[in-house]
ZAMARGU-4260 file (C-alpha; in steps of 0.2 Angstrom, whole numbers, plus 5000, padded with zeros to 4 digits):
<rodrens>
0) 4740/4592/5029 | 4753/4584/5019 | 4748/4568/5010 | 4761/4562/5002 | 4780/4568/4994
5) 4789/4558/4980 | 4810/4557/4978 | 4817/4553/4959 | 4837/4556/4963 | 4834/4567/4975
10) 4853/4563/4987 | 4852/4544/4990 | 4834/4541/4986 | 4833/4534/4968 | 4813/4531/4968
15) 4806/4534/4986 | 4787/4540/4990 | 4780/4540/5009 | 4762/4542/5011 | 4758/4553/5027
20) 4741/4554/5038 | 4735/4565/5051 | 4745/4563/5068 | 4762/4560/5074 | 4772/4552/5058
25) 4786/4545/5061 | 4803/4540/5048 | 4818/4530/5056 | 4832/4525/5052 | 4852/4524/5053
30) 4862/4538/5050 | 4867/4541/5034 | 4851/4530/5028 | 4841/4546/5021 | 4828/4552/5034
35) 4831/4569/5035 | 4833/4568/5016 | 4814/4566/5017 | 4810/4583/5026 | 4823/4592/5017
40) 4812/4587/5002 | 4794/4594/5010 | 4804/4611/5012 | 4812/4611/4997 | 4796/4608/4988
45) 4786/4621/4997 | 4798/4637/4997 | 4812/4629/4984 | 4824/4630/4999 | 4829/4619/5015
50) 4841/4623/5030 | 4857/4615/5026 | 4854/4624/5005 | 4850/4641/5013 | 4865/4640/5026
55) 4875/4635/5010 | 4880/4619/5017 | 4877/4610/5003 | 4876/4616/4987 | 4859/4614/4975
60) 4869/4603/4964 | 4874/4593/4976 | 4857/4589/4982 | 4857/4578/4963 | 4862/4560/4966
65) 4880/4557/4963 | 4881/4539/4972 | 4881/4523/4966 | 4878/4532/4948 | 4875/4550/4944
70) 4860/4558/4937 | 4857/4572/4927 | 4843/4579/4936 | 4833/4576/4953 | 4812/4580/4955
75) 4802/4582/4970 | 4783/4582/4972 | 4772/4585/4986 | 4754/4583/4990 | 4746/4593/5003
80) 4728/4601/5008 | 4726/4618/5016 | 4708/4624/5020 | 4698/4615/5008 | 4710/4616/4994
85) 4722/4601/4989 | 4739/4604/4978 | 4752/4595/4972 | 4770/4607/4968 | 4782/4596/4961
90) 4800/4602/4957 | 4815/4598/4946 | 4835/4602/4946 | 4846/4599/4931 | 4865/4600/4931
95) 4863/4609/4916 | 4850/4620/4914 | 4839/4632/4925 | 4827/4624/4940 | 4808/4622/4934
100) 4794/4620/4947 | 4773/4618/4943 | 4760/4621/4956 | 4742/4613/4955 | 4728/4618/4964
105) 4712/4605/4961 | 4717/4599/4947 | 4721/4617/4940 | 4739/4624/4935 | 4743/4640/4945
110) 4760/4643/4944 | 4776/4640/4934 | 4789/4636/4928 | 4799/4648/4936 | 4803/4643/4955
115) 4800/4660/4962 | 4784/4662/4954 | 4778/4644/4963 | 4785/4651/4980 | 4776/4667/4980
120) 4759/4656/4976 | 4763/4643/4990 | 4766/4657/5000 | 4751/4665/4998 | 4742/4647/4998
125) 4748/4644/5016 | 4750/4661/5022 | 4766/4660/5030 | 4784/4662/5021 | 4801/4652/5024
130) 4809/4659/5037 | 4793/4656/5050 | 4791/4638/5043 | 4810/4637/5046 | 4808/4646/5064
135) 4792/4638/5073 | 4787/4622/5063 | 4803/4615/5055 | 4817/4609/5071 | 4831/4605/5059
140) 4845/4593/5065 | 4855/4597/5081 | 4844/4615/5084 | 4831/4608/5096 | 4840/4617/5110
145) 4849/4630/5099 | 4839/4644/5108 | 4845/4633/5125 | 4865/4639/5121 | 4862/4657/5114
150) 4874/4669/5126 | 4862/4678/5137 | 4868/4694/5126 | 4860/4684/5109 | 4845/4676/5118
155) 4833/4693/5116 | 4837/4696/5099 | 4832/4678/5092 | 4818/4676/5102 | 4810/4692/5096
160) 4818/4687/5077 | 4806/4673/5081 | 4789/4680/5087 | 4791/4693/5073 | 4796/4706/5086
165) 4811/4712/5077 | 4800/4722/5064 | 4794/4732/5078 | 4810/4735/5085 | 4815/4740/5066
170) 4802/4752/5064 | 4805/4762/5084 | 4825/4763/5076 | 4818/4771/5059 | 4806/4782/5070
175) 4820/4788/5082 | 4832/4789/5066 | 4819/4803/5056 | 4815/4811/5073 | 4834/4815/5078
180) 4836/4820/5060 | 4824/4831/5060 | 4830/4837/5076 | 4846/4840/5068 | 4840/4848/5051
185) 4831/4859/5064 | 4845/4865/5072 | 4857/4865/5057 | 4843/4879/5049 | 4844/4886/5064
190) 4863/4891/5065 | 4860/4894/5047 | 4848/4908/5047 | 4858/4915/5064 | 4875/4915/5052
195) 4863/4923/5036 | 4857/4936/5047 | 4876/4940/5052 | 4881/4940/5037 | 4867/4952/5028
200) 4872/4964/5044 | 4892/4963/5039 | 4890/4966/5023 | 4886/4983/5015 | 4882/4986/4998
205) 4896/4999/4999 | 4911/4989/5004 | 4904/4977/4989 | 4904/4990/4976 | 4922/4993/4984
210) 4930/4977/4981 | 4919/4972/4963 | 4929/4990/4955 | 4945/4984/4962 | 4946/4968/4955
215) 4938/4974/4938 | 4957/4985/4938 | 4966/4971/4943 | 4957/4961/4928 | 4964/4974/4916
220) 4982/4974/4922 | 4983/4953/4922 | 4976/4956/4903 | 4989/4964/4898 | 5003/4955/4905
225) 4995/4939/4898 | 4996/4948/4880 | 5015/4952/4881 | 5020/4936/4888 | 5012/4927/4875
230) 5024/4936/4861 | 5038/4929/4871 | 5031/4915/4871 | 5029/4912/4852 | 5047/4915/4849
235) 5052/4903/4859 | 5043/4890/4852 | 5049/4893/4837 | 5065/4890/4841 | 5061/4875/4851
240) 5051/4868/4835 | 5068/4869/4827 | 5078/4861/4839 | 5067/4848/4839 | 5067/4842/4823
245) 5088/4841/4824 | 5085/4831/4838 | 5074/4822/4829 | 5087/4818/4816 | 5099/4816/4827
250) 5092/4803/4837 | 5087/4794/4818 | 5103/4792/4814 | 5110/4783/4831 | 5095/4772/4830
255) 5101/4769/4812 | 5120/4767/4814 | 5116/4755/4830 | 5104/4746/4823 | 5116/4740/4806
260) 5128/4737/4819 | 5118/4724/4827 | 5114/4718/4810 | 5131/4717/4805 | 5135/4710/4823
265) 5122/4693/4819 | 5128/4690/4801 | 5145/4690/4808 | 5140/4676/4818 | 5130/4667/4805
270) 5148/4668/4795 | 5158/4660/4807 | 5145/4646/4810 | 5145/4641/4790 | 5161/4644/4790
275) 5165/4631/4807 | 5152/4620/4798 | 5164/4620/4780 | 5180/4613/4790 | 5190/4627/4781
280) 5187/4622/4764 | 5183/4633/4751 | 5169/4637/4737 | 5180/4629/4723 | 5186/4613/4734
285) 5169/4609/4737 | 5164/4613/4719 | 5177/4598/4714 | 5171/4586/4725 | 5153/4589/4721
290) 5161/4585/4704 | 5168/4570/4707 | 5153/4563/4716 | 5142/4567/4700 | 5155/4556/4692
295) 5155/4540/4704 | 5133/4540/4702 | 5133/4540/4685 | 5146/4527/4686 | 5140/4519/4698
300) 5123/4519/4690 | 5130/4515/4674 | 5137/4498/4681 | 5120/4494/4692 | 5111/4493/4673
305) 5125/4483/4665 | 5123/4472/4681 | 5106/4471/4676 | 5103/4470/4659 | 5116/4454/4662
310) 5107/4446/4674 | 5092/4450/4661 | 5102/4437/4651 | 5104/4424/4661 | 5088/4424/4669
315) 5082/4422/4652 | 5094/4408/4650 | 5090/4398/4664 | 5072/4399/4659 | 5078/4389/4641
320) 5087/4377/4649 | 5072/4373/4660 | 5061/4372/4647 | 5076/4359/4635 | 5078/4349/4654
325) 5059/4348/4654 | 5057/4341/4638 | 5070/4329/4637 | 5064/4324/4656 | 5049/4320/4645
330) 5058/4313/4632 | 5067/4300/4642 | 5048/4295/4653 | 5043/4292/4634 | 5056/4281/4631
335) 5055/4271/4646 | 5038/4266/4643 | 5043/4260/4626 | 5054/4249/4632 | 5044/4241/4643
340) 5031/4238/4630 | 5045/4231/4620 | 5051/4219/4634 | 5033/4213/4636 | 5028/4209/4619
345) 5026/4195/4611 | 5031/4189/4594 | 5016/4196/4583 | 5017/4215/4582 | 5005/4223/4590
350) 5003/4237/4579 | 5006/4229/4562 | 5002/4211/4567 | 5017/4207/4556 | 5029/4193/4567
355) 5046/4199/4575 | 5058/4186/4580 | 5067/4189/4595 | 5083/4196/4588 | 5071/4210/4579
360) 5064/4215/4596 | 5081/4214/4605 | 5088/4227/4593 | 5073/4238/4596 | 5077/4237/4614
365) 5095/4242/4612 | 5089/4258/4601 | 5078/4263/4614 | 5088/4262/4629 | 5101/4272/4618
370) 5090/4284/4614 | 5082/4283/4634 | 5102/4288/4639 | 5105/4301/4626 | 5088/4310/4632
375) 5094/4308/4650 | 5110/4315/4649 | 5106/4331/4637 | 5093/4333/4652 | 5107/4332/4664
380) 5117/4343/4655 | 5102/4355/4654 | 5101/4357/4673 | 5118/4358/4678 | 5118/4373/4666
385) 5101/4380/4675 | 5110/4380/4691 | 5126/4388/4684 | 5114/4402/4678 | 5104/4403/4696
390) 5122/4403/4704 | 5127/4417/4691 | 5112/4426/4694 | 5112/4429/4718 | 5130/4433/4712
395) 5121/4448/4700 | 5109/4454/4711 | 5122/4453/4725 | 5133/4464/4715 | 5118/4476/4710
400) 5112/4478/4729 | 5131/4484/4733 | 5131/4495/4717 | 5114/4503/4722 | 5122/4506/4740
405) 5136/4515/4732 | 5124/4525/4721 | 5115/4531/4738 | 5129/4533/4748 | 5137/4545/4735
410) 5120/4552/4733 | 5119/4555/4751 | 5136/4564/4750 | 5134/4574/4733 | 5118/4582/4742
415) 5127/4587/4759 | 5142/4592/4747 | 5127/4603/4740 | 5121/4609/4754 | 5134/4614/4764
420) 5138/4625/4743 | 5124/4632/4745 | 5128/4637/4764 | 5146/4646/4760 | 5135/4655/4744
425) 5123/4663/4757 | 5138/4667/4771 | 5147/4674/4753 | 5132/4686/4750 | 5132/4689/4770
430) 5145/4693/4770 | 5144/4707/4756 | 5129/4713/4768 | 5138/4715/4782 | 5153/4725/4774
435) 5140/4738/4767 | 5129/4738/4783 | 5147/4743/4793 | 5149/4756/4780 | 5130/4764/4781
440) 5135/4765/4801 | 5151/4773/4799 | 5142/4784/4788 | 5128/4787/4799 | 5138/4790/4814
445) 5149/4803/4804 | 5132/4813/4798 | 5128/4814/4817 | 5145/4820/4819 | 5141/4835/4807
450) 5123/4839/4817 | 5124/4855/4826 | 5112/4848/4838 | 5111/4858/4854 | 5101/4845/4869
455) 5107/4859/4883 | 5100/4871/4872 | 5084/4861/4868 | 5081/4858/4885 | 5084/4877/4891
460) 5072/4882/4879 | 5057/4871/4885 | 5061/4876/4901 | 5057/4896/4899 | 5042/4889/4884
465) 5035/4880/4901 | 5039/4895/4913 | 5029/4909/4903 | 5017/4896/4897 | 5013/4893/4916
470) 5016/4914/4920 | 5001/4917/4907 | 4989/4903/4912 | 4992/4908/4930 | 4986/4927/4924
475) 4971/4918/4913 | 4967/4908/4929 | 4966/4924/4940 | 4956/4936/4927 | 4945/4919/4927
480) 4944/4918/4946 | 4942/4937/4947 | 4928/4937/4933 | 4920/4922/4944 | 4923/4933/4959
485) 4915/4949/4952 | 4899/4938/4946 | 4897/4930/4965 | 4898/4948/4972 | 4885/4952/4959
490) 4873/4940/4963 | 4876/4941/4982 | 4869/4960/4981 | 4854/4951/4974 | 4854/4938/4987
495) 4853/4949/5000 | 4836/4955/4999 | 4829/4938/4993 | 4839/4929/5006 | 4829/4941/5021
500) 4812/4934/5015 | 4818/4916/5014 | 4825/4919/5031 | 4807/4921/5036 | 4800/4906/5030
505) 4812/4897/5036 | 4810/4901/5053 | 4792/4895/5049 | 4796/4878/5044 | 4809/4878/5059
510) 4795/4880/5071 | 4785/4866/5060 | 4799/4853/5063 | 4800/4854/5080 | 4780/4852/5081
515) 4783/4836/5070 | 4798/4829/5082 | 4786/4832/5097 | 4773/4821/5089 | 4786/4810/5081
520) 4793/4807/5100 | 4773/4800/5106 | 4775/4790/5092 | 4790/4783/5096 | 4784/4780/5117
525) 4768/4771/5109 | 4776/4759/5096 | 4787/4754/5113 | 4771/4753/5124 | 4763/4743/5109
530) 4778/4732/5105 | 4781/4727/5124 | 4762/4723/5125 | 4766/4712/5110 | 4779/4703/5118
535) 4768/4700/5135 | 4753/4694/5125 | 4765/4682/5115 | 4776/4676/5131 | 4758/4671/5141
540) 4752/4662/5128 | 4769/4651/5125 | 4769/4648/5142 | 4752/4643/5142 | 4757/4631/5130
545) 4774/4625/5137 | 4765/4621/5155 | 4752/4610/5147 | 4767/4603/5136 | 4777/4600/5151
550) 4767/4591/5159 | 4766/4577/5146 | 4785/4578/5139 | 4796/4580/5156 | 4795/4563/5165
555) 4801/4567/5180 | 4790/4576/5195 | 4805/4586/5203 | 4800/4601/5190 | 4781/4603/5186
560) 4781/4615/5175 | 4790/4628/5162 | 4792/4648/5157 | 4797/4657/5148 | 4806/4674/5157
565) 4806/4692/5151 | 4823/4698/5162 | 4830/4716/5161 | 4839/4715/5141 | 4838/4694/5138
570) 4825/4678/5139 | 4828/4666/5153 | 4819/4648/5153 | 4815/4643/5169 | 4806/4628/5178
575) 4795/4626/5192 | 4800/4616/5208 | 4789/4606/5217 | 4788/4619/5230 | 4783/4631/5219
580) 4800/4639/5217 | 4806/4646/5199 | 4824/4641/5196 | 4835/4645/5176 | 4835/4629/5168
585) 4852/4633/5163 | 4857/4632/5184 | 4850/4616/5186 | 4845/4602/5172 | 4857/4591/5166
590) 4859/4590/5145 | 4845/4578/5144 | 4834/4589/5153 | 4839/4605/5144 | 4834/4594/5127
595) 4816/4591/5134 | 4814/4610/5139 | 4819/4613/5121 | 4808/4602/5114 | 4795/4609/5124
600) 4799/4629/5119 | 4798/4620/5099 | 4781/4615/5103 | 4778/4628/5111 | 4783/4641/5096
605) 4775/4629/5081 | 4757/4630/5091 | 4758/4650/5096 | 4767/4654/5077 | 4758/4644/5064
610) 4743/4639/5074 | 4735/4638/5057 | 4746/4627/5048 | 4745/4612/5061 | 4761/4607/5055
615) 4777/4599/5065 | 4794/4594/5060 | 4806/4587/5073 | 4823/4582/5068 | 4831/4569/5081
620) 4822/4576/5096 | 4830/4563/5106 | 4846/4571/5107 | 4852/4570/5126 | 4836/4561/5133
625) 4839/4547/5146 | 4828/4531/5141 | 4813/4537/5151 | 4813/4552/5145 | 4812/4545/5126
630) 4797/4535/5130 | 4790/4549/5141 | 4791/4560/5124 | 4785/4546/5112 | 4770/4543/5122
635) 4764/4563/5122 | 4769/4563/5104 | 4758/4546/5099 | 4744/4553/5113 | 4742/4568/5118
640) 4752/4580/5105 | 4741/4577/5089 | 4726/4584/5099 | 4736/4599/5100 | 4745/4599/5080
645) 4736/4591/5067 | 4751/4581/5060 | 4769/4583/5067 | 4783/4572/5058 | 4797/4563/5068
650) 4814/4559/5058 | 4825/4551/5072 | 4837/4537/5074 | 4832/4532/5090 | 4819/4514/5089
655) 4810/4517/5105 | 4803/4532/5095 | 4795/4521/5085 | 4779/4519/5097 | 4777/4538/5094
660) 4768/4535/5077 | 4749/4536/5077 | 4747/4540/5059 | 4763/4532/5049 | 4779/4524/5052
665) 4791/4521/5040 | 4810/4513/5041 | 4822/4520/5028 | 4834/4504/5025 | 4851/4509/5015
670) 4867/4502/5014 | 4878/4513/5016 | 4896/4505/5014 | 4891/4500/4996 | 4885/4517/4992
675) 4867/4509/4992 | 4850/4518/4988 | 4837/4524/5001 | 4823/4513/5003 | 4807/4517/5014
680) 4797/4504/5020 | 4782/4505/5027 | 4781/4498/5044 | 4764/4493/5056 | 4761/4505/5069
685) 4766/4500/5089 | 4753/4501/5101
</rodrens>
């Protein structure tokens, strides 16, 4: 029984666990809310696979959560009992990384980390494999009636995929295969030793010794005309080694004289472009100017540093009459508070305490005003002079920015003067290059010129090298066949009298094949026998199964009950009339119908298949049914089925399916337009 299964970012569950109990289980929801996402789980935690992965419609990375946020890795973990034994396998997927899985037996590590070792244990565990689960207990999404819309042609193959039959089926081919083979290896030896036993009767020991002296003769005579070929041979060889090398140097020195010509070809165009880029002027013109301009800098720079050391002076000027306009500013505030003093005192000195009569103190108010005056025009005087020196001084630096923008751009020119020297210097010495690279290719050319070199002569030569080279090895090759020849003639003398006592045995183990095709022919008549027994046995106790399911899940009384029918190459499902008449379902029920008779071969297949396992996953088994039908189904799934399968999961989309729990009923809630998480709820069962 499985108890329970836990989701960590496994598609859009985030956290999800669903507790189940024994019964009729069932999960609704939307579509697109994440139900069969749930069994998808259970399967991939038992056999690290599910339908949609093995069928590659979705990819294991896939299976990760990507929506609303991605995650590095998604973990299943499933608790189940089988026998008296509990486990709890829990798997992992990373983005990176390989796949891990762990398998717990009470409370006892068993297998793991690597996935295929955890599959082979679960295996084991349950005794039964993926692709029965996948077959008889698990009825993935739209493939209730899949067996329904097989072509007559398919039907027989996939119903005997499904019971199993095919292995029997697989070994009568194998059987067959060896037994005409052997029949074949059988007659093959057959024709063999009919053909040996001709051929030792043609062939006299005479007539061989006939033809191995003959081609021994022949031997000799290729011998020799290999040997006197080969002098020939030699010479010319000779020869062609020397007409070789001419060509040799013959073909150096066109390489050479076209390959200065190129040279002298691109320097020529280097020339005219310095020569384009000079405007016609010469070396020596060009030489002046960058003369001239090495003059107009150092004049230049030569007036920027009178400039400065002028404004040096005057800066320094202005800064003494600031400091002489400062003082006497100073001088003259002095002064003015005197003479107020003077104006307010009285006629005892303050000082001296001597008297002073008024015309004493109106003379020492007529020097200090004087003095007040004098003070404030030499200070005056001082500052017209320090603006006179500012004035002086923009008008320097004025002059100095100009004179440095001469410097530069005279500068600037001297060093494209200088460059564009240095240019008509390199295309001087270019051009030096390319007079003597012209000369090494006229001398070249006119070296070939003198070569004697013969290419008709060269290539007449090779021809007659290749024409006795290919005469001789043509001899070698026969004195080869020949000695080949002479040693198979040899040996066949040998084989003669060997080959009549394997003849012997042969037609021993001939007459022991056939003895083993006979028997290997029973064989093959019994596995038939055996395998059609097989089929019978597993047809009658389907059908047992589909009339006692039929009866609870078709809600109708026009057909009372269902079969299954073995027809002449395919599998027909037909349903039983109330007048006791067998009709094809395929004649007569609507698409609702056909989706009840499905459901009842599912059944059907889960309880016959994997009776031991108890276990049933239906995926939207509404599909087609009317409203009375669905409440038909729900009630022999809540009543009357868990008698038959000890727990049987329901993912549907379909509410009135909700009343078909008897052990738990969840709701998974999602919303789907904001790319929300799965969520199950637990909901109270329906009476």
């Amino acid at each position: 029984m499985i108890e329970s299964v836990s989701l960590h970012n496994w598609k859009t569950h985030a956290d999800s666990r669903l507790e189940f109990g024994k019964g009729t289980n069932v999960i609704v929801g939307k579509m697109g809310a994440g139900k069969s996402s749930v069994m998808d789980a259970i399967c991939f935690a038992l056999f690290g696979t599910f339908p949609a992965l093995q069928a590659r419609r979705v990819s294991l990375e896939e299976v990760i959560m990507s929506k609303p946020n991605q995650a590095e890795e998604a973990m299943v973990e499933l608790a189940f009992s089988y026998g008296e034994k509990k486990y709890i396998v829990e798997r992992k997927i990373k983005r990176k990384g390989s796949s891990e899985a762990k398998l717990h037996c009470d409370g006892k590590f068993v297998a793991g980390p690597k996935p295929r070792d955890v599959n082979e244990a679960i295996e084991k565990a349950i005794e039964i494999g993926y692709n029965l689960f996948s077959r008889a207990v698990y009825s993935e999404q739209n493939e209730i009636d899949a067996f329904l819309r097989l072509a007559a042609s398919e039907r027989k193959a996939k119903f005997d995929e499904l019971l199993d039959l095919e292995k029997y089926e697989t070994v009568r081919a194998n059987a067959v295969t060896a037994m005409n083979q052997l029949k074949r290896i059988a007659k093959e030896r057959k024709g063999w030793i009919a053909e040996q036993k001709k051929m030792i009767l043609g062939q006299e020991e005479e007539k061989l010794l006939q033809k191995i002296r003959g081609k021994e003769k022949e031997s000799v005579s290729l011998q020799e005309f290999a040997e006197s070929r080969q002098k020939t041979v030699q010479l010319l060889l000779v020869e062609v080694k020397q007409l070789e090398e001419k060509e040799t140097v013959s073909r150096r020195l066109r390489e050479e004289a076209s390959e200065k010509k190129a040279a002298a070809m691109q320097i020529e165009k280097m020339l005219q472009e310095a020569k384009k880029e000079a405007g016609g002027k010469s070396i020596v013109e060009i030489e002046k100017r960058i003369e001239l301009l090495e003059k107009d800098i150092t004049g230049e720079e030569k007036k920027g540093k009178e400039i400065e050391a002028e404004e040096e002076k005057e800066r320094e000027k202005k800064e003494a009459l600031g400091k002489e306009a400062a003082l006497n500013q100073k001088k003259s505030a002095e002064l003015g508070e005197q003479l107020q003093e003077l104006e307010l005192l009285g006629a005892e000195c303050p000082t001296c305490r001597q008297k002073i009569d008024a015309k004493t103190r109106e003379q020492l108010v007529q020097e200090t005003m004087q003095e007040a005056k004098k003070a404030k025009a030499e200070m005056d005087k001082a500052l017209a002079l320090e603006a006179e020196a500012s004035a002086k001084i923009a008008k320097l630096r004025a002059e100095a920015r100009e004179t440095k923008k001469a410097v530069e751009a005279a500068r600037e020119k001297f060093l494209r003067e200088k460059q564009l020297l240095g240019s008509l210097q390199k295309a001087a010495e270019k051009e030096r290059q390319m007079n003597r690279l012209l000369d090494e290719a006229q001398k070249a050319l006119k070296t070939l010129q003198e070569t004697d070199f013969d290419e008709k002569r060269l290539l007449l030569k090779r021809r007659q090298s290749i024409e006795e080279k290919s005469a001789i090895d043509s001899a070698k090759k026969e004195i080869s066949a020949n000695r080949q020849l002479l040693q198979e003639m040899n040996s066949l003398l040998e084989r003669i009298e060997k080959t009549r006592k394997q003849l012997q045995e042969a037609e021993k183990g001939i007459a022991a094949m056939e003895e083993s095709s006979a028997k290997m022919d029973c064989f093959v008549n019994s596995l038939v026998a055996a395998q059609n027994e097989l089929r019978e046995t597993l047809i009658a106790t389907i059908n047992e199964a589909m009339h006692d399911i039929w009866q609870e899940a078709y809600p109708y009384k026009d057909l009372v009950s269902a079969k299954m029918d073995v027809g002449e190459g395919t599998y027909e499902l037909k349903a039983k009339e109330r007048n006791g008449k067998w009709v094809r379902v395929e004649g007569i029920l609507s698409g609702g119908e056909r989706s009840a008779a499905a459901i009842c071969i599912r059944i059907s297949f889960s309880l016959v298949l994997a009776r031991n396992l108890g276990w049933l996953i239906l995926d939207e088994p509404t599909h087609n049914l009317d409203s009375t039908a669905v409440q038909t189904l729900s009630k022999m799934m809540q009543l009357h089925l868990p008698s038959l399968v000890d727990q049987i999961f329901v993912i549907t989309h379909d509410m009135q399916m909700r009343k078909a729990a008897s052990a738990s009923l969840y709701v998974i809630e999602r919303e789907k337009g904001e790319d929300g998480i799965s969520k199950p709820v637990l909901a109270p069962i329906e009476e």
